[in-house]
N, C-alpha and C positions, 0 to 999 in steps of 0.2 A: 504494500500500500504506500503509494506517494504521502508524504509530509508535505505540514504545512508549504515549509521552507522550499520543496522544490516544488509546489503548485505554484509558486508564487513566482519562482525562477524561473519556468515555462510559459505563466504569465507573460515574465519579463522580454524572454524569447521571443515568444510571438507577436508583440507587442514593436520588437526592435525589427521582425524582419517584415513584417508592416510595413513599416512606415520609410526602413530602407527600399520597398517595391513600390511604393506609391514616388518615392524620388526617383529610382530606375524610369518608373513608364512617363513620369514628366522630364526630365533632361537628357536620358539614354539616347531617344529616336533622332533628337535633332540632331545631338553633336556626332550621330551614328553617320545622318546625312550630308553633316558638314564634311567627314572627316573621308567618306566616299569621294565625294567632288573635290578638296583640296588635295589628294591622292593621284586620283584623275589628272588633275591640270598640271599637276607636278611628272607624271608618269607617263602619260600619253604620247609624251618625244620618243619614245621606244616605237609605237605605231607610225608616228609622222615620217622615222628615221627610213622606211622602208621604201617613200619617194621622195624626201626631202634632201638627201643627203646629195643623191645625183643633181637635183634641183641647182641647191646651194654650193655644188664642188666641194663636200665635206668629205674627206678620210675617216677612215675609222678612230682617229686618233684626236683631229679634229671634232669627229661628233661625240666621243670621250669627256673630250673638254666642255664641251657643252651641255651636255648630260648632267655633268657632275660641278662646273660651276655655277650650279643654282646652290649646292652648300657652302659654298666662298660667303654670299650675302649671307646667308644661312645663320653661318658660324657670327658675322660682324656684326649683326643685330638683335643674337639670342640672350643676350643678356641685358641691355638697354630694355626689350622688348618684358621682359619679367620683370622689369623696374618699372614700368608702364601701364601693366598690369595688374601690380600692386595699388598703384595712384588712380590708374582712372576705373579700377574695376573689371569685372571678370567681363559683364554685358556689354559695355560700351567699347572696349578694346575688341572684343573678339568680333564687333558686329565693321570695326574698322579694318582689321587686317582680313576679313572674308570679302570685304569690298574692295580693298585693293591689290586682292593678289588675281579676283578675276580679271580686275583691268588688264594687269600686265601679261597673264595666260593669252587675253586671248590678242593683244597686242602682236606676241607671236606671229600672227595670220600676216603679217608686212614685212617681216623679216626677210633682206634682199641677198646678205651674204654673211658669213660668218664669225662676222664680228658685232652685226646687228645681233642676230643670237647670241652671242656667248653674252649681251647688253640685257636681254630681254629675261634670259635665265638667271643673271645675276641679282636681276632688281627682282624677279621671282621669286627667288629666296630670299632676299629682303623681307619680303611683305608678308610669306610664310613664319617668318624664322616665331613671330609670336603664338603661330595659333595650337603646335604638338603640346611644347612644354605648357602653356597656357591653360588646356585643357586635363593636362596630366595634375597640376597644381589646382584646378580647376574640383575634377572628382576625389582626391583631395580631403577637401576642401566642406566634401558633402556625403563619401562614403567610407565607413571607419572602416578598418584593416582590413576585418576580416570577411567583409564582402566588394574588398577594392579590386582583387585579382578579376574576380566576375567582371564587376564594373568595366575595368581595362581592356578584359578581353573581349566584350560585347564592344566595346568601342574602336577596337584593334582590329575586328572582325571586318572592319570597313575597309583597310588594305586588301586582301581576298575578292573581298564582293565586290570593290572596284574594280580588280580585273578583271573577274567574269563577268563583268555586264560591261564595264568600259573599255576593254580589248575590242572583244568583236563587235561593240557600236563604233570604234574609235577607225575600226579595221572595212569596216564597210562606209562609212563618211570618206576615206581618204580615196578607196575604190571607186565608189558609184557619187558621190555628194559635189555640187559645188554654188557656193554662196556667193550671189554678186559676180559671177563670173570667175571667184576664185579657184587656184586647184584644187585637190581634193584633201591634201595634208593642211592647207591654209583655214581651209570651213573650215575644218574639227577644232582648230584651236580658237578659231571665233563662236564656233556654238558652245564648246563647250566650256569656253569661260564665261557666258551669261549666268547660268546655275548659279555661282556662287555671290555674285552682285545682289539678285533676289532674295537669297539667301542669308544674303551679311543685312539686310534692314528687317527677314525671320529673327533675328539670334537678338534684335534690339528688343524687340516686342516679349521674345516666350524665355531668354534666359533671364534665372536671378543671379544675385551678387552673393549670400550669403545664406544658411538657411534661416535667419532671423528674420531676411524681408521676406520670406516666401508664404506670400498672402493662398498660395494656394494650398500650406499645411496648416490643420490647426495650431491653436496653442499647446495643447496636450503633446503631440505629433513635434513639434518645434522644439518643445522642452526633452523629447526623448530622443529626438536627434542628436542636438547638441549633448546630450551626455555619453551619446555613444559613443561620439567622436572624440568628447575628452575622456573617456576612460581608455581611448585604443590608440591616442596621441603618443607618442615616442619620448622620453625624458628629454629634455635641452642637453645639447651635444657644445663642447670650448670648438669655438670656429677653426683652430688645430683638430681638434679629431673630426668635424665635419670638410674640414678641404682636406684629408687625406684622405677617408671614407669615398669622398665624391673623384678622386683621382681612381681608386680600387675601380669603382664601378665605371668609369672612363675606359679603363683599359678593358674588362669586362664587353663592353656595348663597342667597343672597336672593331672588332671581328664579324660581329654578324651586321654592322653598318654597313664595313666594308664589303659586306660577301651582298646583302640584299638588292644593293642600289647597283652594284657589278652585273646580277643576276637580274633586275627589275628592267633598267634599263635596256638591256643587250637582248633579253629573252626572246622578244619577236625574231632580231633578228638571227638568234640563234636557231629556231625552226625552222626561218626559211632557209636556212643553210642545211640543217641536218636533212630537211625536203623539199628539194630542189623543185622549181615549176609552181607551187607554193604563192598563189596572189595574195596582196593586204590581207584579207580578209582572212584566208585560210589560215596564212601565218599568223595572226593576231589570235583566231580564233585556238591553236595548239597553244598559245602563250598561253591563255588566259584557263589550259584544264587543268597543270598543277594548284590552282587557286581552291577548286574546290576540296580537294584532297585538304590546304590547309585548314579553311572554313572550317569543316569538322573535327581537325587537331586542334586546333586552336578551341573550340568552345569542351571540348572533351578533356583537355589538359586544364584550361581556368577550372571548370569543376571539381579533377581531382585537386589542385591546388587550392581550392577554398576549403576543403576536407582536410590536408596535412599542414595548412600554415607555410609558413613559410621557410624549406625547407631547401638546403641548396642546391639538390639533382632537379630540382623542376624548372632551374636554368639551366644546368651543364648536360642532363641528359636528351636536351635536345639540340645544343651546338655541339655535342658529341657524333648525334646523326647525323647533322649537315657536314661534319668535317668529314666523314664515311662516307656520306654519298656525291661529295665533289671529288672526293677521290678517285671514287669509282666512275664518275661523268668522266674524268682525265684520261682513265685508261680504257674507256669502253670502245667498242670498234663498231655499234652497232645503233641508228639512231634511236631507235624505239627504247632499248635501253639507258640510252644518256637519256634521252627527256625523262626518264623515270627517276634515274637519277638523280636527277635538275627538282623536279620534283619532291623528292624527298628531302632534296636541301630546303629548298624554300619554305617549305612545310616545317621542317626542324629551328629553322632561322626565326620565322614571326611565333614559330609555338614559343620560345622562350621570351620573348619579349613582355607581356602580361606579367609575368612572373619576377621580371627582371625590375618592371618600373614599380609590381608591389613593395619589393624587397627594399628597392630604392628610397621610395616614398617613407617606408616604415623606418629606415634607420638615419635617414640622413632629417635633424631636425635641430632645431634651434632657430634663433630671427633673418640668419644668413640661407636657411634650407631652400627655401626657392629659389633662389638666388644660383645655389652650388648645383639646384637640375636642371634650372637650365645651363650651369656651367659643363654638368655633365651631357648634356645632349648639343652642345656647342661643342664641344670637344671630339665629340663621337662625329660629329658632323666635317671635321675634316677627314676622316675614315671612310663617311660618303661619298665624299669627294674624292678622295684617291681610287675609291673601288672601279668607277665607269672611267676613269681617266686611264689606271692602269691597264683597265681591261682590254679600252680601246689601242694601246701600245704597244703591248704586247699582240693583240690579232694584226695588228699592220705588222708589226715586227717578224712575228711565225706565220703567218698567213693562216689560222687556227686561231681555236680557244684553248686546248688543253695546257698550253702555258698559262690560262689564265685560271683557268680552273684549277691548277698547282698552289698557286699561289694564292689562292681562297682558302684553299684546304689549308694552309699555313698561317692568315688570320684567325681563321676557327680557331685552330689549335691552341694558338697563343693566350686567347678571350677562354678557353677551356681550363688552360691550365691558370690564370687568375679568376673565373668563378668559383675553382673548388677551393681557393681560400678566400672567399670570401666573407668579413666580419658576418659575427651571429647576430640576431634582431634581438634586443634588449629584453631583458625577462619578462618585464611589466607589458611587451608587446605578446609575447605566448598564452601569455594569462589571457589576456584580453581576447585571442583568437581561440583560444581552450572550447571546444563544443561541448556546451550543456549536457548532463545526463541524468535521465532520470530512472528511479528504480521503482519496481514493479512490488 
């Protein structure tokens, strides 16, 4: 027979996961769709690359650079942009930078030679660099520990979905579409940077800044959020052990930065090489089937991971698979098997991620904490940079990938062997994620 004491804890329970579901189905969806379309606008140069390139007279090494310096701005404004943040609030910034990163997306569509692009990509990442980490500081902000893994991965799940539904829409625009007389890689980047314009005066209207204004929780509801969130808050960290901590996780989120945006970028046109004859469309639409395979890793991993806490093979044992299956892309001789490969990288790459920015969130705290994620995701972000740069270097270089793929495998490894020491999450953080039990 239950006691008072755990009727009341069960109470408590149900009472917390409440009122966490009622924040899920108000803030989830939107920033679900924002984070689709700012994916999109940032990723879609992988489809454009399949007639743009010839267009523009880009080399591989060339469209490398261009790829990959949209995390140049990226990295120069991710920390100004968290200070920005802080000041002008969660809704009014994020309704800014969603408005001006369509501008620039789809500005793209005039880009004459390839130094207008490497212009258009750089101020791209400008105007993104505030809305990941923003968002990450964001849920935060509103979901305590131990339903933030979920939180993240239901938000993270919008990488995936955006390529399966933005590949082969992105892949037939560039095929069959033309706007105003444009080509067909020019439309894509002019429709599809509308979305987010629309979008960014959505996020003024339906997001809040705190859950204190959130006129759409009760008082009740309000008062038992906030104490979720302060009993599952992280102890204050001396800014010394918080910029070391945030250096740990730096090197950590290197590896799979660098392998994903390697692998994000180049993937179109990695199929249409492994199958030749292969139009936009076809080859976009092969990019975009390792996506769903993640989709399912990805929501199947946050689950078990909202179950064990946070525990540190629920990051290494999935950049353990990526580093095994880019190895295996390297030596395979066979295409159907590299793309599976390819596959199981990509899938192992964003499964850790959820996991990585819980763990993140949970240890690094104190007044500087925002501050140090987004230092750590500034930091990772020259690692994106490098990933499409090198890639493209090395394929002009060996006329192949499997040099590039070598050399993924060798990030993994590195972000592998600093995950498994990475600092443990403070007592008072376990306690707080401990699942209730009750006896019969």
């Amino acid at each position: 027979m239950a006691t008072g004491t755990e009727t009341r804890a069960d109470r408590a329970t149900e009472g917390a996961t409440s009122v966490v579901r009622v924040v899920a189905r108000r803030l989830l969806p939107l920033l679900f769709v924002l984070y689709v379309v700012n994916f999109l606008d940032r990723a879609n140069i992988g489809v454009a690359a399949l007639t743009m390139n010839a267009d523009l007279g880009l080399s591989a090494t060339a469209y490398g650079t261009a790829a990959g310096i949209f995390f140049l701005g990226y990295v120069l404004f991710q920390v100004p942009a968290a200070v920005a943040l802080k000041r002008f609030g969660a809704r009014r910034w994020l309704c800014c930078v969603i408005t001006a990163w369509g501008v620039c997306s789809a500005a793209t569509a005039f880009v004459t030679d390839a130094q207008g692009l490497y212009l258009t990509r750089f101020v791209l990442g400008l105007t993104e660099a505030g809305f990941f980490p923003g968002v990450v500081a964001y849920l935060a902000a509103w979901f305590p520990c131990r339903q933030r893994t979920r939180a993240l991965a239901l938000f993270l799940l919008a990488i995936p979905v955006s390529n399966m539904v933005g590949l082969p829409v992105s892949g037939l625009l560039v095929d069959h579409f033309s706007l105003f007389g444009l080509s067909g890689w020019r439309s894509m980047f002019l429709i599809e940077g509308a979305p987010a314009v629309v979008l960014g005066v959505a996020a003024l209207r339906l997001l809040t800044d705190t859950p204190r204004d959130a006129t759409w929780l009760t008082a009740p509801q309000r008062e038992e959020l906030e104490a979720l969130l302060t009993q599952g808050a992280p102890p204050s960290s001396t800014d010394r052990t918080t910029l070391g901590h945030a250096a740990h996780f730096t090197v950590v989120n290197a590896g799979p930065s660098f392998a994903a945006y390697a692998l994000q970028f180049f993937l179109p046109k990695v199929t249409a090489s492994l199958f030749p004859g292969a139009g936009a469309s076809a080859a976009s639409a092969l990019a975009a089937l390792p996506s769903v395979f993640t989709a399912v890793a990805m929501l199947a991993w946050s689950r078990h991971g909202d179950r064990v806490s946070l525990r540190t093979y629920l990051i290494a044992a999935p950049i353990a698979a990526a580093a095994a299956a880019i190895s295996l892309a390297a030596l395979s001789p066979a295409p159907v098997l590299t793309l599976a490969a390819l596959t199981v990288a990509g899938t192992g790459i964003l499964t850790a991620v959820p996991a990585f920015w819980s763990r993140c969130t949970a240890i690094l705290s104190g007044p500087r904490a925002a501050t140090a994620l987004a230092g750590v995701n500034a930091a990772s972000s020259l690692a994106s940079f490098a990933g499409p740069y090198v890639t493209g270097l090395l394929t002009d270089t060996t006329g192949g990938y499997r040099a590039a793929y070598s050399v993924i495998a060798c990030a993994l490894a590195v972000s592998l062997a600093a995950a498994l020491r990475l600092p443990g999450a403070p007592v008072g953080i376990h306690r707080a994620l401990a699942p209730t039990r009750t006896r019969g």
